[in-house]
DSSP file (Angstrom, degrees, kcal/mol; ACC not computed):
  #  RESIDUE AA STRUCTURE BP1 BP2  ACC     N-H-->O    O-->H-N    N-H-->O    O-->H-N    TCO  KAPPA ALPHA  PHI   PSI    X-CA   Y-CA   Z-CA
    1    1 A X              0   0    0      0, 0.0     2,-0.2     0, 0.0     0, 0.0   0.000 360.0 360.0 360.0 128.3   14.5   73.1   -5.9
    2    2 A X        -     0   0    0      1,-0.0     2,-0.9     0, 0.0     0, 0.0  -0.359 360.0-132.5 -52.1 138.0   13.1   74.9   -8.3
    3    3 A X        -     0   0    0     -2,-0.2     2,-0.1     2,-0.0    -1,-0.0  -0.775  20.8-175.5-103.3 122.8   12.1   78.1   -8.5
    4    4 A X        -     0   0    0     -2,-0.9     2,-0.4     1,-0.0    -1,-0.0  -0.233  21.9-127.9-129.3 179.0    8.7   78.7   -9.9
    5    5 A X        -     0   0    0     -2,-0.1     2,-0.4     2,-0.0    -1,-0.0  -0.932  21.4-162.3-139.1 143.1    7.2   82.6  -10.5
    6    6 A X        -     0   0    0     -2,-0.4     2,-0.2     2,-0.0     0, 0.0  -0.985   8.8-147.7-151.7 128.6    3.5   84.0   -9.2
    7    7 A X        +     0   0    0     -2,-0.4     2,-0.2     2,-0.0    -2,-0.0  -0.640  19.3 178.2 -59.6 133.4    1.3   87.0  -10.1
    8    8 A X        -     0   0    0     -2,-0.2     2,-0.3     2,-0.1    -2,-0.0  -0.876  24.3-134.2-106.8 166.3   -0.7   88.5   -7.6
    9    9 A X        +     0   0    0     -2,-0.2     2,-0.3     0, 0.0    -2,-0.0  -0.859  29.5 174.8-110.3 163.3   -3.0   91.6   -7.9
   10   10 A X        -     0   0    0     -2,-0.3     2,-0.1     4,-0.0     3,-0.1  -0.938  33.4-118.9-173.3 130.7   -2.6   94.1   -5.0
   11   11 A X     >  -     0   0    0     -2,-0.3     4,-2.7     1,-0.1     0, 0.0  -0.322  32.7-105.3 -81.9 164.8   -4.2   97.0   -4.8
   12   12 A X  H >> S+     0   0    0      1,-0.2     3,-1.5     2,-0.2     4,-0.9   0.836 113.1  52.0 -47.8 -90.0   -1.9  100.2   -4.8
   13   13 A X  H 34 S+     0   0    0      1,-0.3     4,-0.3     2,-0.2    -1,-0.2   0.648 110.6  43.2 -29.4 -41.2   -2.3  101.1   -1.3
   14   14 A X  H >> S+     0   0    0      1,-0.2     4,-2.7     2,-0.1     3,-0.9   0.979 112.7  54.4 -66.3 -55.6   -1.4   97.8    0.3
   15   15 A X  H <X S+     0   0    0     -4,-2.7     4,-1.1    -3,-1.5    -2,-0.2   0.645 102.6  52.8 -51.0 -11.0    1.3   97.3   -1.9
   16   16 A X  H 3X S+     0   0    0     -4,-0.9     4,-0.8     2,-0.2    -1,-0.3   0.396 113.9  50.4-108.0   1.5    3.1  100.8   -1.1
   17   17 A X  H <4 S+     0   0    0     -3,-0.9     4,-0.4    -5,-0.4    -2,-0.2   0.752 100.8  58.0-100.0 -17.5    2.7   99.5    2.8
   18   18 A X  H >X S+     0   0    0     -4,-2.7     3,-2.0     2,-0.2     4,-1.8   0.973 105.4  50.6 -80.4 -38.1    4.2   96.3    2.1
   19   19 A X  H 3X S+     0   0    0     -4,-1.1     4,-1.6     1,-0.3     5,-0.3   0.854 106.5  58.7 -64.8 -38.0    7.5   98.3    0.8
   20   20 A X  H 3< S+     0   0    0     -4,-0.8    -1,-0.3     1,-0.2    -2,-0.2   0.546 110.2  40.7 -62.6 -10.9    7.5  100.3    3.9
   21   21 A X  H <> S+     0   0    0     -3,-2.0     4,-2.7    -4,-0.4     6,-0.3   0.739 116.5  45.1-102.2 -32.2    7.8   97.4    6.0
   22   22 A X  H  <>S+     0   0    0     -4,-1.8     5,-2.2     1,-0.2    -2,-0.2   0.695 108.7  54.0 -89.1   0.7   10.0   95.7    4.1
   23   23 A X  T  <5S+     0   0    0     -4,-1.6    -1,-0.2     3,-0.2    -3,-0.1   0.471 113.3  52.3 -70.6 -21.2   12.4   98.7    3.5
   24   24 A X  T  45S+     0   0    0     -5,-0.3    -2,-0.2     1,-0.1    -3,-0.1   0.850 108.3  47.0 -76.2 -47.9   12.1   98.7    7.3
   25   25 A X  T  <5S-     0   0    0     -4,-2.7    -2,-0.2     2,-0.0    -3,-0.1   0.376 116.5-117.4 -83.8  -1.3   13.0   95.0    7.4
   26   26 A X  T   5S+     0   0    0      1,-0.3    -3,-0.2    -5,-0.1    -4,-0.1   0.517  78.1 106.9  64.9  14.9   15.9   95.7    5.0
   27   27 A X      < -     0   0    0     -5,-2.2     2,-0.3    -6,-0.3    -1,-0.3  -0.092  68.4 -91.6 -86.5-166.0   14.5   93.6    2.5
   28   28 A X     >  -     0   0    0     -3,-0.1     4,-1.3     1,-0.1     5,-0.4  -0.983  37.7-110.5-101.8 117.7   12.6   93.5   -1.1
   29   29 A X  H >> S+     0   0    0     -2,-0.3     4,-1.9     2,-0.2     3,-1.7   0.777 121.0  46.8  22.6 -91.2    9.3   93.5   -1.7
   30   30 A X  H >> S+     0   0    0      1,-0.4     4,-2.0     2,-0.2     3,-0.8   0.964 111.4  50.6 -44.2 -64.6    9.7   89.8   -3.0
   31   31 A X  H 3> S+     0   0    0      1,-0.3     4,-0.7     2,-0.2    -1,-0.4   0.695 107.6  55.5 -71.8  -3.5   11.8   88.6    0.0
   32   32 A X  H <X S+     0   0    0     -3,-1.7     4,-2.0    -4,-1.3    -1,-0.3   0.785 111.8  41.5 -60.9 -43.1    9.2   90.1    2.6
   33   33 A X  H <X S+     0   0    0     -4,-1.9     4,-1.2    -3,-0.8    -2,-0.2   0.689 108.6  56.7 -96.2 -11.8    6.5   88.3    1.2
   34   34 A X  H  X S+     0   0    0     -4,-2.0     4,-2.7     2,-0.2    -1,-0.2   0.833 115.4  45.4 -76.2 -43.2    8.6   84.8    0.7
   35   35 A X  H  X S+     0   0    0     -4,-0.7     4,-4.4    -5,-0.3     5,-0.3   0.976 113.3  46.0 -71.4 -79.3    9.2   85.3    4.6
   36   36 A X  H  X S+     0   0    0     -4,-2.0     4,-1.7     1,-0.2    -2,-0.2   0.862 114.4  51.9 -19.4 -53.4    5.4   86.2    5.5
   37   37 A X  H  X S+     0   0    0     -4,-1.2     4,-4.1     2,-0.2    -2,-0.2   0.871 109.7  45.0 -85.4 -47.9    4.6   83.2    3.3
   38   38 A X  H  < S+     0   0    0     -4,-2.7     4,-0.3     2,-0.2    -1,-0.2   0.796 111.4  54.8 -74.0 -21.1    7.1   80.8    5.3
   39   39 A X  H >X S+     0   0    0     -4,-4.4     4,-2.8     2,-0.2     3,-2.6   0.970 108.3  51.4 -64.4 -64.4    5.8   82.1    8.8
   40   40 A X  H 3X S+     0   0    0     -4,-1.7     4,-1.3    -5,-0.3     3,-0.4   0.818 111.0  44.8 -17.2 -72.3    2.4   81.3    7.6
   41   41 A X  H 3X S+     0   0    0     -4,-4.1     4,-0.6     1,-0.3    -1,-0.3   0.547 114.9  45.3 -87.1   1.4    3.4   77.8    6.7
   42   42 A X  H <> S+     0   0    0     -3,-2.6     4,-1.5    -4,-0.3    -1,-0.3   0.761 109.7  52.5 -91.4 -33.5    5.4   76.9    9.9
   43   43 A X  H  < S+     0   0    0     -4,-2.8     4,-0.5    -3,-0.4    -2,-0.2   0.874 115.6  48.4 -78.3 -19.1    2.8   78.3   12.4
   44   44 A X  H >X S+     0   0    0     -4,-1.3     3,-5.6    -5,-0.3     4,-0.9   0.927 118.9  35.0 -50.4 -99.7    0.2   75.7   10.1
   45   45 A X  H 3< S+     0   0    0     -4,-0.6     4,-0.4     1,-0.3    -2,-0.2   0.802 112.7  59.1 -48.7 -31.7    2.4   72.6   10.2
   46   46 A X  T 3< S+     0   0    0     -4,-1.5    -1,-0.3     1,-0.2    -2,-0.2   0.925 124.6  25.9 -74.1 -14.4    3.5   73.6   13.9
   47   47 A X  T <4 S+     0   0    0     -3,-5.6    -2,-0.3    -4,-0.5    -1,-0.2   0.832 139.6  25.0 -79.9 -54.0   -0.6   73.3   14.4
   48   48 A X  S  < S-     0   0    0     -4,-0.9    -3,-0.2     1,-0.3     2,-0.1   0.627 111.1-109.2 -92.8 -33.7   -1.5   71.0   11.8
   49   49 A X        -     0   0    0     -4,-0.4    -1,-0.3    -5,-0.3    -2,-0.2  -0.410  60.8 -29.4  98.7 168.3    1.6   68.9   11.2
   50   50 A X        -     0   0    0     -5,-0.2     2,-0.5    -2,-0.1    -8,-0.1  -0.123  67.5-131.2 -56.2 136.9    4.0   68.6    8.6
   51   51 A X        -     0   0    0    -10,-0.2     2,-0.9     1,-0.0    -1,-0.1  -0.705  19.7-138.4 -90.5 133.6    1.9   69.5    4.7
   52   52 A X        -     0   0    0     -2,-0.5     2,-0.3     1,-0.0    -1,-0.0  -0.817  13.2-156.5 -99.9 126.9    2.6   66.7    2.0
   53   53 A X        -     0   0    0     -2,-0.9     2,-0.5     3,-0.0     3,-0.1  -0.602  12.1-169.1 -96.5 151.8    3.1   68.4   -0.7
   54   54 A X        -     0   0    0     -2,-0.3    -1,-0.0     1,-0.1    -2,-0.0  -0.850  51.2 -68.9-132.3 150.2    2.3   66.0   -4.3
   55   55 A X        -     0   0    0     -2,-0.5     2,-0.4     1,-0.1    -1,-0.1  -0.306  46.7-153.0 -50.5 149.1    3.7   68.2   -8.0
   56   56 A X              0   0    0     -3,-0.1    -1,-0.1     1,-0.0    -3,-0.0  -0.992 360.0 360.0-129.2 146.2    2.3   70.8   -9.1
   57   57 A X              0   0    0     -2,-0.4    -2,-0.1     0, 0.0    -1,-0.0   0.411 360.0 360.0 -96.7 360.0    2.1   72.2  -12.8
């Protein structure tokens, strides 16, 4: 699988809470929100069913 790269903008103040939790969580930044991102999409699919995903550019 490839690994593909995403911008978001985030205001200071969120962003300096997300490090405190994920210094908390023994992570990075990056891997906190890859984790966040994959709860998200299990508690979906565990609702919705599996998402078929088609390429993206």
């Amino acid at each position: 699988m490839a690994t593909k790269s995403l911008s978001i903008r985030i205001d200071e103040e969120m962003l300096d809470k997300l490090h405190v939790i994920a210094d908390y969580e023994g992570r990075s930044a990056n891997s906190q929100i890859l984790v966040l991102i994959r709860d998200l999409i299990e508690r979906y699919e565990a609702i919705h069913g599996e998402i078929k995903t088609g390429k993206r550019t």
